[in-house]
C-alpha positions in Angstrom: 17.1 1.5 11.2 14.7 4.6 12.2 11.4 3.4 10.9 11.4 7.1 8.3 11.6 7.4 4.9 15.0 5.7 3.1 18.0 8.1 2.6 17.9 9.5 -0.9 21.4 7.6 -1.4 19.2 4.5 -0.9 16.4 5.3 -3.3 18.8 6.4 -6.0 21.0 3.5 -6.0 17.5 1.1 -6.6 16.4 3.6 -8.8 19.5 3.6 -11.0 20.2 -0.5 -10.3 16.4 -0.9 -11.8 16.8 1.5 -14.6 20.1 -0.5 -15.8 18.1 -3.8 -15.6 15.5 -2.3 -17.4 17.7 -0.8 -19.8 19.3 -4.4 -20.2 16.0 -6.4 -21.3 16.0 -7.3 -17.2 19.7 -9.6 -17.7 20.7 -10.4 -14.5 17.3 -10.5 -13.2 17.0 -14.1 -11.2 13.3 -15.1 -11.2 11.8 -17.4 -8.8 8.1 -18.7 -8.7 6.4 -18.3 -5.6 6.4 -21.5 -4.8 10.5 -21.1 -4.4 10.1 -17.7 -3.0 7.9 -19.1 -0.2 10.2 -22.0 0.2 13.0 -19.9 1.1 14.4 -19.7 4.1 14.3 -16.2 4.9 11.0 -16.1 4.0 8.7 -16.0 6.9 5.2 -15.0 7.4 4.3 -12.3 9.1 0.7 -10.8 9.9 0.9 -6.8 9.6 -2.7 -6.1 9.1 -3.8 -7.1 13.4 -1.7 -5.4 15.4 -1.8 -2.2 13.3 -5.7 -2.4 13.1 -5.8 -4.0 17.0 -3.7 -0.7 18.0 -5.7 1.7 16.3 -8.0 1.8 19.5 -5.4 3.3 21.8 -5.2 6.6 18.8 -8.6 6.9 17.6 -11.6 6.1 19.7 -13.5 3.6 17.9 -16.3 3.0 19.8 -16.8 7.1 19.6 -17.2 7.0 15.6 -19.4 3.1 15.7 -21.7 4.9 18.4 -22.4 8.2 16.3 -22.9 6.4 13.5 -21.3 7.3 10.5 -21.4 5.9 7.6 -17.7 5.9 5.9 -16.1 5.8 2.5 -12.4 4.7 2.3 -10.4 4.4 -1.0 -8.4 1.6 -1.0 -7.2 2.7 -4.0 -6.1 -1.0 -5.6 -3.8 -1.4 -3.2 -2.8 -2.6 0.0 -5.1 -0.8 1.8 -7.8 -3.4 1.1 -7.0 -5.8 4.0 -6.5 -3.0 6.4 -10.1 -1.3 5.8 -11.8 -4.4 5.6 -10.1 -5.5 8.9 -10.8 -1.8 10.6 -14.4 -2.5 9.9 -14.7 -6.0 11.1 -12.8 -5.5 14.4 -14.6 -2.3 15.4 -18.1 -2.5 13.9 -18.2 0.1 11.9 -20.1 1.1 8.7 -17.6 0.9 6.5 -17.9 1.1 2.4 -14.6 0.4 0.6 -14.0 1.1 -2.9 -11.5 0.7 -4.9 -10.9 -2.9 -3.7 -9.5 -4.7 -6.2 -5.7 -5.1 -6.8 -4.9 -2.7 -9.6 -1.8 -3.4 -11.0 -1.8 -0.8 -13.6 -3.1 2.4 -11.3 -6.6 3.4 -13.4 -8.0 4.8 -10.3 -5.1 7.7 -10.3 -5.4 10.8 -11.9 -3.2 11.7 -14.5 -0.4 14.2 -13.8 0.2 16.9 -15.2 2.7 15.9 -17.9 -0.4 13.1 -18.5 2.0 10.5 -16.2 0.2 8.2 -13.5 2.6 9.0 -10.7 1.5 8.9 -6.7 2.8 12.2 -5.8 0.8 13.4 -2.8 2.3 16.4 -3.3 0.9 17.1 -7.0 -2.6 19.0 -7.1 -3.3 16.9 -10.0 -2.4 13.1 -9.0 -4.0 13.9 -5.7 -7.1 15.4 -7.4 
């Protein structure tokens, strides 16, 4: 494990596994309700969201940005971001507006690419826009 991005063998073989699925009406798919998944033994839970935001101190000064007092937009963009921006400006006292808060499962506040697709590229000028 080295904590980058996964080899492209990796991606390829989950992208191909969940094109065949796909391709197959999703046969072979086991489905489990949450209530199962949680009761599963290898499911344990786990609190990302403090000790990234706790750790941010020792990278970014904090008290720096609360003292000049600026006011700051973040774009959670419907995702997981959420929890981490609201907990950033909890823990350090910051002024803080987040938008985009809201889980959005089908990606409306993206920008079309240019082929008219909803991808997140970050390299695309137009998914980025």
């Amino acid at each position: 494990i080295n904590g980058g991005p996964a080899d492209v063998d990796i991606t390829n073989w989950i992208q191909d596994k969940a094109n065949e699925y796909l391709k197959n009406d999703l046969e072979g798919v086991i489905y489990l309700s949450l209530e199962e998944a949680v009761a599963c033994e290898s499911i344990k839970p786990y609190d990302f969201v403090t000790p990234y935001v706790s750790d941010l101190k020792h990278v970014i000064e904090m008290d720096v940005i609360r003292e000049a007092g600026l006011k700051i937009g973040a774009d959670a963009m419907g995702g997981s971001g959420m929890k981490y921006y609201h907990a950033i400006k909890e823990m350090y006292g910051l002024d803080i507006e987040v938008f985009n808060d809201s889980a959005d499962f089908t990606f409306s506040f993206m920008h079309c690419d240019k082929d008219g697709k909803i991808r997140m590229d970050c390299s695309s000028p137009y998914a980025m826009a």
